[in-house]
Each structure stands twice: as structure tokens, then as C-alpha cells.
N, C-alpha and C positions, 0 to 999 in steps of 0.2 A: 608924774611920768609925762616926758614931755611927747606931742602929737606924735611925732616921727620915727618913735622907738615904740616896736608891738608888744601889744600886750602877752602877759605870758601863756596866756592859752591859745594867741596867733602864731608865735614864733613855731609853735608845733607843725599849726596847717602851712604858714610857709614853707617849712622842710618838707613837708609832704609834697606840693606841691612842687618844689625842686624836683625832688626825688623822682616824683613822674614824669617830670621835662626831662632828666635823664636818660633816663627809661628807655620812652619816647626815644633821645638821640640816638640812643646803643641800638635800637631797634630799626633806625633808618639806615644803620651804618651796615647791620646784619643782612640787610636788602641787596647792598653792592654783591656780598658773597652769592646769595641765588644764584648767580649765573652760572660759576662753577658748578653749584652742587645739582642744578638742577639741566643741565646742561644735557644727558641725554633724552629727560623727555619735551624739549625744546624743539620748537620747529626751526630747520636750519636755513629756513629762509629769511628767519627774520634775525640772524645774528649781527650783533653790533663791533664797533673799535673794541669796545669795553671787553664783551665776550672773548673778540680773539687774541686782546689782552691775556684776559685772564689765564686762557687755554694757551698761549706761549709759555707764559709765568710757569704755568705747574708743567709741561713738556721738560722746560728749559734745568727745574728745581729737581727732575728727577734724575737729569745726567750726570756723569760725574763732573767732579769742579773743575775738572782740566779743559773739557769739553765747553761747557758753559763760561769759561771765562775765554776760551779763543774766540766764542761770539761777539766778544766784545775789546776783544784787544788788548785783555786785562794784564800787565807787564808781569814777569814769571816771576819776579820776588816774592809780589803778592800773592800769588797763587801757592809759592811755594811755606809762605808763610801760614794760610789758612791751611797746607796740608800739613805742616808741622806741628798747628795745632789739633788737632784730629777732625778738621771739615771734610768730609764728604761732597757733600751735595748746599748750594745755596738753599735759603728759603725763597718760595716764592715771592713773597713779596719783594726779596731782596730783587730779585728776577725782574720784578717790574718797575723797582727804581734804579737800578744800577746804569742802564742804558741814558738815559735822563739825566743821571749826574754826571757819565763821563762824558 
């Protein structure tokens, strides 16, 4: 076996070892959300861009699609093309990038 390729009882702990760098990332990315979820026992002095982000995103996600796309100017084909196929309401997310890409 040459030096560079692990032995068979490593390649295990490697994966494992991925597996938890994972983990880990999924777990820092879950951190962004807190704000939302956590958002009324927050002190609201110390609200950030990010927070009132967030807090636009889900306002914005809860309107109807006619509403939230005249915030942005979104031309009525499209609008009437997501009503045709039965959109309601944008996702938040959607909410927080849409502004960005137009």
C-alpha cells in the first residue's frame, strides 16, 4: 500500500471525522437563524442589519405575492405567472434575495 492511500481502518476515522466537520458547519449555519427564532426574548437594543433583515424577510413572506412583488417592482407577468401556478406567498428567503438580484 503505498504511503498516501489510508489504511483500512483509517478511511473509517476520516469519515468520521468529515462527518463532524459537517456537523459542525450545519450547526454554524443554524446560528444565522437564532435571530429570527429568538427574536422576542432579544434585547432590542442590540438589534443588528442581519436581524432587521431577517424580520423584513418573514413580514414581507407573509403578504400576499401581489403585495410583496409591488415592493420591488416585480413586472406583472411574473407575478401573474407564480399566481397561475398556485404561489401565494414568497418564501422568506426568497424575500431576502430577490431585492439583491433585481
Amino acid at each position: 500500500i503505498p504511503p498516501s492511500q489510508p489504511i483500512s481502518g483509517d478511511s473509517r476515522k476520516a469519515k468520521r471525522e468529515r462527518r463532524e466537520q459537517d456537523d459542525e458547519a450545519i450547526d454554524d449555519f443554524d446560528a444565522d437563524f437564532d435571530i429570527v427564532e429568538n427574536a422576542a426574548t432579544k434585547d432590542e437594543s442590540t438589534i443588528t442589519s442581519a436581524d432587521s433583515a431577517a424580520k423584513r424577510a418573514l413580514h414581507l413572506s407573509q403578504l400576499p405575492i401581489d403585495e410583496a412583488a409591488k415592493t420591488w417592482n416585480l413586472p406583472q407577468f411574473l407575478v401573474d405567472n407564480l399566481k397561475a401556478d398556485s404561489y401565494e406567498n414568497f418564501f422568506p428567503i426568497q424575500c431576502m434575495v430577490i431585492p439583491d438580484v433585481i
